[in-house]
C-alpha positions as CSV (number, residue, x, y, z in Angstrom):
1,X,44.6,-77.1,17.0
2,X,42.8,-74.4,15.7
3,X,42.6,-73.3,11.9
4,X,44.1,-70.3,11.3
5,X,41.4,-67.1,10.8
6,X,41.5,-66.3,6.8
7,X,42.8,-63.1,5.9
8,X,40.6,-60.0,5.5
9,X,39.9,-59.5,1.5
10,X,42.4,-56.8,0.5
11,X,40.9,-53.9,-1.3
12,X,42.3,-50.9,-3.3
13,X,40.3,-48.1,-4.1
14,X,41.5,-45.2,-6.1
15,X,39.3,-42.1,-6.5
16,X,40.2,-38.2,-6.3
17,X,37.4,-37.1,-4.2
18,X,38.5,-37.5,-0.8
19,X,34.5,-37.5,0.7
20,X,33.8,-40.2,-1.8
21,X,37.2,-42.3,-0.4
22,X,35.9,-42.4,3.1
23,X,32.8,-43.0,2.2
24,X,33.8,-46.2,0.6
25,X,36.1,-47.1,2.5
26,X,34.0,-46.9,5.7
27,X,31.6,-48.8,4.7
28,X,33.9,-51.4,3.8
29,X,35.7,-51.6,6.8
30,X,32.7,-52.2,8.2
31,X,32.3,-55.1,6.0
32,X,35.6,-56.4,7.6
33,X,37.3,-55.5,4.6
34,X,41.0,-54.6,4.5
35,X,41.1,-51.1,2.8
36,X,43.8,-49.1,0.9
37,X,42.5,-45.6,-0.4
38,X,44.7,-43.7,-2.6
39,X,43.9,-40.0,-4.7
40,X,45.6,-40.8,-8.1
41,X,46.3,-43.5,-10.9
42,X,50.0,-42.9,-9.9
43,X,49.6,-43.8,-6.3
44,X,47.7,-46.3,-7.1
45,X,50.3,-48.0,-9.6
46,X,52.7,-47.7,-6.5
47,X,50.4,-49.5,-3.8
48,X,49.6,-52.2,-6.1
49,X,53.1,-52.8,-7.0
50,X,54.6,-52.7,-3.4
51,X,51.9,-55.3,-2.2
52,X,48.9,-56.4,-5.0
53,X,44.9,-56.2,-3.6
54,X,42.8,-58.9,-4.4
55,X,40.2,-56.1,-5.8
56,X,40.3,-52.6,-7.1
57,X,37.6,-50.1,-7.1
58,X,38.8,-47.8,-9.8
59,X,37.2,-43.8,-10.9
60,X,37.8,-42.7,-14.1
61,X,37.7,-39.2,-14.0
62,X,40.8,-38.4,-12.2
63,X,43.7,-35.9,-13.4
64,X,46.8,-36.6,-14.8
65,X,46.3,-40.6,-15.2
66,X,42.2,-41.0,-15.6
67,X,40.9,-44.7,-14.8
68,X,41.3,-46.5,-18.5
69,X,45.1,-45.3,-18.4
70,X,45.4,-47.3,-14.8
71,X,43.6,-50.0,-15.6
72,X,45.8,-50.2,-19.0
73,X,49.0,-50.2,-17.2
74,X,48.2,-52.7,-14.7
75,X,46.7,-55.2,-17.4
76,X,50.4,-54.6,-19.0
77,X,51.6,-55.8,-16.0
78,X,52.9,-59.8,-15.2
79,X,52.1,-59.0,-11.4
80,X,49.0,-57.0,-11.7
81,X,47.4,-58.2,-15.0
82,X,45.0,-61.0,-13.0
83,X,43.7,-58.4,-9.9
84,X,39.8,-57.6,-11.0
85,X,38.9,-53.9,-11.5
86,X,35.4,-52.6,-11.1
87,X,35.5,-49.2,-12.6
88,X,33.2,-46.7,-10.1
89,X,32.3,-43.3,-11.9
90,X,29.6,-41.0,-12.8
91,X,30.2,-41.6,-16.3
92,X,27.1,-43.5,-17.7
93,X,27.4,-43.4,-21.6
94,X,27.5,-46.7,-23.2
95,X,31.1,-46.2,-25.2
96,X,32.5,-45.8,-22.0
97,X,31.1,-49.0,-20.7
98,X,32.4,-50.6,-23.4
99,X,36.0,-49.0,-23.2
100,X,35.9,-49.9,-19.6
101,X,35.7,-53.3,-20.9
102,X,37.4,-53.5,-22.9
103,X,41.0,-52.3,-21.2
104,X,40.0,-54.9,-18.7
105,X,37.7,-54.1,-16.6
106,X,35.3,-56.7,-15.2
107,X,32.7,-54.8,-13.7
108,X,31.2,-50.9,-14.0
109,X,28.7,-49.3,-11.3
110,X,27.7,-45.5,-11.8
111,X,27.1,-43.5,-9.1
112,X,25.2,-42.3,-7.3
113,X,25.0,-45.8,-6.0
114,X,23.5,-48.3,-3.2
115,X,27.0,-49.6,-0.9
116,X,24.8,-52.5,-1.0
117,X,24.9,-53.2,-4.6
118,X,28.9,-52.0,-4.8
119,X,29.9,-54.9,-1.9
120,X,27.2,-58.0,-4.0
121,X,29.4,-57.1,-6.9
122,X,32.9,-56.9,-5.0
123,X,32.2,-60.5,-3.1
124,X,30.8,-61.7,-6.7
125,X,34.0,-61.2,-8.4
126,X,36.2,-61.9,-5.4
127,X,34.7,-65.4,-5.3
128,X,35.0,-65.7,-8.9
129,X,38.7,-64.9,-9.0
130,X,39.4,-67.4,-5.9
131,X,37.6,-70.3,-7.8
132,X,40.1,-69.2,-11.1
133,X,42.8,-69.6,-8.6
134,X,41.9,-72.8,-7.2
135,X,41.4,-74.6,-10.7
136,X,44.9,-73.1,-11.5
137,X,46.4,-74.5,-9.0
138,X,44.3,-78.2,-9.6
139,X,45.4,-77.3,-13.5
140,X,49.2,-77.2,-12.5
141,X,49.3,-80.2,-9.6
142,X,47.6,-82.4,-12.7
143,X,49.8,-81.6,-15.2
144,X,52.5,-82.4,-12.5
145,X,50.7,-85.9,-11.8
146,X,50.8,-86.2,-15.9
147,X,54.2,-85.3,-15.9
148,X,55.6,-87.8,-13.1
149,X,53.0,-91.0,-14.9
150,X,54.6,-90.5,-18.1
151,X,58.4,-90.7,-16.4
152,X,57.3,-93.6,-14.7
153,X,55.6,-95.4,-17.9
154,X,58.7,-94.5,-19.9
155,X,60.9,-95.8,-16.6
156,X,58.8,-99.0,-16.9
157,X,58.9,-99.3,-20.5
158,X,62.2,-99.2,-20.2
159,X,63.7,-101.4,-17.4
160,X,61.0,-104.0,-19.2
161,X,62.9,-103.9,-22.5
162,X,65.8,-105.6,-21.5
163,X,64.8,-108.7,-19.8
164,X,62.3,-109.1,-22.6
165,X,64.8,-109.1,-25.0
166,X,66.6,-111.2,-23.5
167,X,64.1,-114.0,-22.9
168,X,63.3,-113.5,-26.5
169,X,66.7,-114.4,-27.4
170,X,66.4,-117.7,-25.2
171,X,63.5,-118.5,-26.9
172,X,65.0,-118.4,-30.3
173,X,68.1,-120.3,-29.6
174,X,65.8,-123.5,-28.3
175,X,63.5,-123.5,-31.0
176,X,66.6,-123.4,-33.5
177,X,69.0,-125.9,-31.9
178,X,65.9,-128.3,-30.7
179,X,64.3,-129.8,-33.6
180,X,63.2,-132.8,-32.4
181,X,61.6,-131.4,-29.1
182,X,58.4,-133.1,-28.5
183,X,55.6,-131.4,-30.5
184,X,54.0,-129.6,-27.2
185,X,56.9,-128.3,-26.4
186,X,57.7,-126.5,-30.0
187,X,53.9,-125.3,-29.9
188,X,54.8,-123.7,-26.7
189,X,57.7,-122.4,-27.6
190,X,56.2,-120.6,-30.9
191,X,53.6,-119.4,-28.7
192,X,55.9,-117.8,-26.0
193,X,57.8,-116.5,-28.7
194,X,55.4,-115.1,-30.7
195,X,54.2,-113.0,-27.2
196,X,57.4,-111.2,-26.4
197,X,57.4,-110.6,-30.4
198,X,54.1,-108.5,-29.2
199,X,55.1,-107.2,-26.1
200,X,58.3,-106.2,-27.6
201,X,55.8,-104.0,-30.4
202,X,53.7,-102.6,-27.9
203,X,56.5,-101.0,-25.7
204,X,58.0,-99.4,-29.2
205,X,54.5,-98.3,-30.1
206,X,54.0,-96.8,-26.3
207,X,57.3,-94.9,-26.5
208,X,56.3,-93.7,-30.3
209,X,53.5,-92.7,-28.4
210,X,54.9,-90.3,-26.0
211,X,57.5,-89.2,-28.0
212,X,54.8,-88.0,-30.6
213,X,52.8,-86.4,-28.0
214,X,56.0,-84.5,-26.2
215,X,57.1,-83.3,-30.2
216,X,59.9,-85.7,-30.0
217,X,59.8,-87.7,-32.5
218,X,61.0,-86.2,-35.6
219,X,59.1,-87.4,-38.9
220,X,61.8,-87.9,-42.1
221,X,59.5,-86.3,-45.1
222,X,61.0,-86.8,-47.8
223,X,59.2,-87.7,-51.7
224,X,57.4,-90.7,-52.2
225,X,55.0,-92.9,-53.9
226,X,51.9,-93.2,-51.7
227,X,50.7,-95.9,-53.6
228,X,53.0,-98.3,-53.3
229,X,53.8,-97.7,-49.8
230,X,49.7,-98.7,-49.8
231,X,50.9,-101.8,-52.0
232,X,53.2,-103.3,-49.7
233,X,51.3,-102.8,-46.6
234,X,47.9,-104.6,-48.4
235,X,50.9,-107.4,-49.2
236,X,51.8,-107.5,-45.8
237,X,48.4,-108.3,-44.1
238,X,47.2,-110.2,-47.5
239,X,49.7,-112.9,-46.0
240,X,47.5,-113.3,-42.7
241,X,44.2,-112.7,-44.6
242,X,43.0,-116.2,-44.6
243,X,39.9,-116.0,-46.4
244,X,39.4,-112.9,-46.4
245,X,39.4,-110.6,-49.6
246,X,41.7,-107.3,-49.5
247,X,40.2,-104.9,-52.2
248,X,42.6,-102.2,-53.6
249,X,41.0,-99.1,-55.0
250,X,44.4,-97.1,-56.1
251,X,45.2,-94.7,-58.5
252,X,48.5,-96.0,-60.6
253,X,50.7,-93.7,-58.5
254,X,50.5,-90.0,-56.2
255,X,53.7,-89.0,-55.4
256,X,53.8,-86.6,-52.2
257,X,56.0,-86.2,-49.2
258,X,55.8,-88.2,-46.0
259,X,58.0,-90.0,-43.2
260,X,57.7,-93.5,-45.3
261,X,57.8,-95.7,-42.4
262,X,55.4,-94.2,-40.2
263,X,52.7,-93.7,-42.6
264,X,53.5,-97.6,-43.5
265,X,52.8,-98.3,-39.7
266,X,50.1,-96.1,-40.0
267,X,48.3,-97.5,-42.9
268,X,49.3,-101.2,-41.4
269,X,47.5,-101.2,-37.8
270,X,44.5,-99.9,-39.7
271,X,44.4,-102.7,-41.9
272,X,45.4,-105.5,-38.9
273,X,43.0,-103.4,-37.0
274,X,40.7,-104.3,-40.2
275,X,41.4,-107.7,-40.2
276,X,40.6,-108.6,-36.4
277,X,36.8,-107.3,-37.2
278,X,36.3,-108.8,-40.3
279,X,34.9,-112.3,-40.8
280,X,36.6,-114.8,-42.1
281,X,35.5,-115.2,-45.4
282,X,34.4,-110.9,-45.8
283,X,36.4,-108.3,-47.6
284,X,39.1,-105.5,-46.3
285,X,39.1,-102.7,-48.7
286,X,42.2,-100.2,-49.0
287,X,41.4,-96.8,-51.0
288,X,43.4,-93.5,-51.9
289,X,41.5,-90.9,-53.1
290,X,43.9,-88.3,-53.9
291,X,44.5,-84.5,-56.1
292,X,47.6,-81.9,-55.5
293,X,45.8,-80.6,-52.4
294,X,45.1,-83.5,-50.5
295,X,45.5,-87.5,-50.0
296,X,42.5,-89.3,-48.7
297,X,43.5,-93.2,-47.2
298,X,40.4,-95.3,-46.0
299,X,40.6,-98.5,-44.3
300,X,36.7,-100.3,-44.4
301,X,36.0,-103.5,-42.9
302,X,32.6,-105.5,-42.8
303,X,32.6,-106.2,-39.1
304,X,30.1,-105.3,-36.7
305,X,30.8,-101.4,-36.4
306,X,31.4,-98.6,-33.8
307,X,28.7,-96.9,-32.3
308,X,29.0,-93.3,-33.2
309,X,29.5,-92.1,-29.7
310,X,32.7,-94.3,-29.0
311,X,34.2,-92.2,-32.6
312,X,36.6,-90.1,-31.0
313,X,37.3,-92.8,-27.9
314,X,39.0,-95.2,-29.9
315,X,41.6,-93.1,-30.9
316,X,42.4,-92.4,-27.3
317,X,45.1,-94.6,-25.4
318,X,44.3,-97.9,-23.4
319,X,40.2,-97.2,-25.1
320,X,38.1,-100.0,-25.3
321,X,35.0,-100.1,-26.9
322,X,32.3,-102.2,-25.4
323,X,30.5,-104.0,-28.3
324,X,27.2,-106.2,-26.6
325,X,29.0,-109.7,-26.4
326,X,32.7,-108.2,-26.4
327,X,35.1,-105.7,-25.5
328,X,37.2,-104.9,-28.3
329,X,40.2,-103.1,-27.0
330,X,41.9,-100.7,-29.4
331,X,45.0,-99.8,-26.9
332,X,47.8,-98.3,-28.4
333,X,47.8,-98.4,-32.7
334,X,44.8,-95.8,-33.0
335,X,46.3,-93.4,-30.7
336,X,50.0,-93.7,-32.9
337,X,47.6,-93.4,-35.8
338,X,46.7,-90.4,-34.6
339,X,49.4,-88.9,-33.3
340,X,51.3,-89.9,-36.1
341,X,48.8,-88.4,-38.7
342,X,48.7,-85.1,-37.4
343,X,52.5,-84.5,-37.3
344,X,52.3,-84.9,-40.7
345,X,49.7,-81.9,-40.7
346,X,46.5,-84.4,-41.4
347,X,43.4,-85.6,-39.9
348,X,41.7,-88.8,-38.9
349,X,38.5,-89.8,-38.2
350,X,36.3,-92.9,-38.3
351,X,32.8,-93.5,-40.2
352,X,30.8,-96.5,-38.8
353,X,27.4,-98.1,-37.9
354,X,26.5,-100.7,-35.7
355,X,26.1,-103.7,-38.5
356,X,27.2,-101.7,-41.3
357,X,31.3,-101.8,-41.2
358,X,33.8,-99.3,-39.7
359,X,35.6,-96.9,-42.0
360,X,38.8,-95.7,-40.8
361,X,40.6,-92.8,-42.9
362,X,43.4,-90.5,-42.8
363,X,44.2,-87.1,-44.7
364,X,47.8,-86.1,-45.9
365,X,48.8,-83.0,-47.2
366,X,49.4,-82.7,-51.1
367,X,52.1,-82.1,-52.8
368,X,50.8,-79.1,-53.4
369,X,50.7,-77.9,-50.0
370,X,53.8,-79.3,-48.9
């Protein structure tokens, strides 16, 4: 079967001087061009609307509506603004090169001029504007493919729930009404139970996730005391800190206004994030550095470090970071972090070195700037 021949390039060419419209479009014919000449900005309007060129060669001296005036009204125009115009004229003064420009033209040959020249620049800009269309078009079939992944996650994330749940339940009910199961059993049983206890958190973090990055989740800011919401987090992962030291560096209190729970969450997968890279016997420190214009949280850890070109990666979702002898994965809390941060108007970043501790830190505004 044979592929279809492609269509001639469609051409519009508007000038007033009738000798100078067959000239051009002769030649382009003989370019196997398809050709439109019109005399007048008017006519020209018309054409294009009734069926649009790919190209238009466009005088500027014309009466009644001159070239700039044309090239203005198709610019203001959903159906015409894309079409490239190459402005053609005698005029050669530099502030009408620039007005040309700037009205939207893309291109400006004087005449006298070589066809030659005139038909590199009309296949230059042709070819340009077929390569915009084609990453258009790869633009809106990914964000389509985007668009069906993120149904299907959420569909997945979703049918999962239930059974989960329910085996979770199971699991509680036998390790409350068997208390003299043999001891492997019981281990396994904490063990299986503890599991669903993370799966269940990771399919609430990954629909926190996209509901954050579709604007869905609505953040509850209402007046608080960042310090101790700081407090009780450092309590919380104190209780799993073994050996390890957690170092407070707080002011006695900075009231400000924040969705209390997520910035909890927030500051607590830093710190578990903290405590899976620090050695057993280092030190976690927690710090607020804070005036009316701004908070300042930072999370620092005496692990190994980050090498500085995986600093943005880890706050992607599903990143890992490939450390020499390990992959440390940082899935899902950095990007909530992250997402979380910023729809509370703040920033986050990471400072680290390899053998010199991460720093993790996050901005929030002041009450000031509330």
């Amino acid at each position: 079967m044979r592929t279809p021949p492609e269509p001639l390039p469609n051409l519009l060419i508007v000038d007033d001087s009738p000798v100078n419209l067959q000239l051009l479009a002769g030649m382009f014919r003989q370019s196997d061009f398809k050709v439109r000449p019109v005399t007048s900005g008017e006519l020209a309007l018309q054409t294009a609307r009734h069926e649009p060129p790919d190209l238009i060669l466009l005088d500027i001296n014309m009466p009644g509506m001159n070239g700039f005036e044309v090239c203005e009204r198709m610019k203001a125009d959903e159906a015409l603004k894309g079409i490239p115009i190459i402005f053609i004229t005698a005029l050669d003064e530099v502030a009408d090169k620039v007005k040309a420009y700037r009205v939207g033209g893309v291109d400006y040959v004087t005449k006298p001029f070589q066809f030659e020249e005139v038909e590199a620049r009309v296949r230059t800009h042709l070819a340009l504007c077929r390569q915009e269309r084609q990453l258009q078009a790869r633009l809106t079939k990914l964000k389509e493919y985007q668009r069906l992944s993120e149904n299907l996650v959420a569909m997945i994330v979703h049918d999962i729930g239930s059974p989960l749940a329910a085996i979770q339940t199971g699991l509680d009910i036998l390790q409350q009404t068997s208390p003299v199961a043999p001891a492997t059993v019981a281990v396994l049983l904490e063990n299986s139970s503890k599991a669903c206890h993370k799966v269940q958190r990771m399919i609430a973090t990954l629909l926190d996730v996209a509901r954050l990055e579709a604007g869905q989740m609505p953040t509850q800011r209402t007046a608080h005391d960042l310090v101790v919401t700081l407090r009780t987090s450092a309590e919380a992962i104190a209780a799993l800190a073994g050996a390890r030291m957690v170092h407070l560096e707080l002011p006695t209190s900075f009231q400000t206004v924040y969705d209390e729970d997520i910035v909890g969450r927030v500051v607590g997968n830093l710190l578990f994030n903290a405590f899976k890279h620090t050695a057993p016997n280092g030190t976690i420190k927690l710090a607020l550095v804070a005036d009316e214009a701004a908070a300042r949280v930072s999370v620092t850890d005496n692990g190994r470090g980050i090498p500085r070109e995986f600093h943005q990666k880890v706050f992607e979702k599903f990143s890992q970071v490939e450390l020499r002898d390990k992959v440390a994965g940082t899935g899902l809390g950095l990007a909530f972090c992250k997402l979380a941060v910023e729809a509370h108007g703040g920033q986050i970043g990471l400072e680290s070195e390899l053998g010199q501790g991460s720093t993790f830190w996050f901005t929030l505004p002041g009450a000031a700037t509330q």
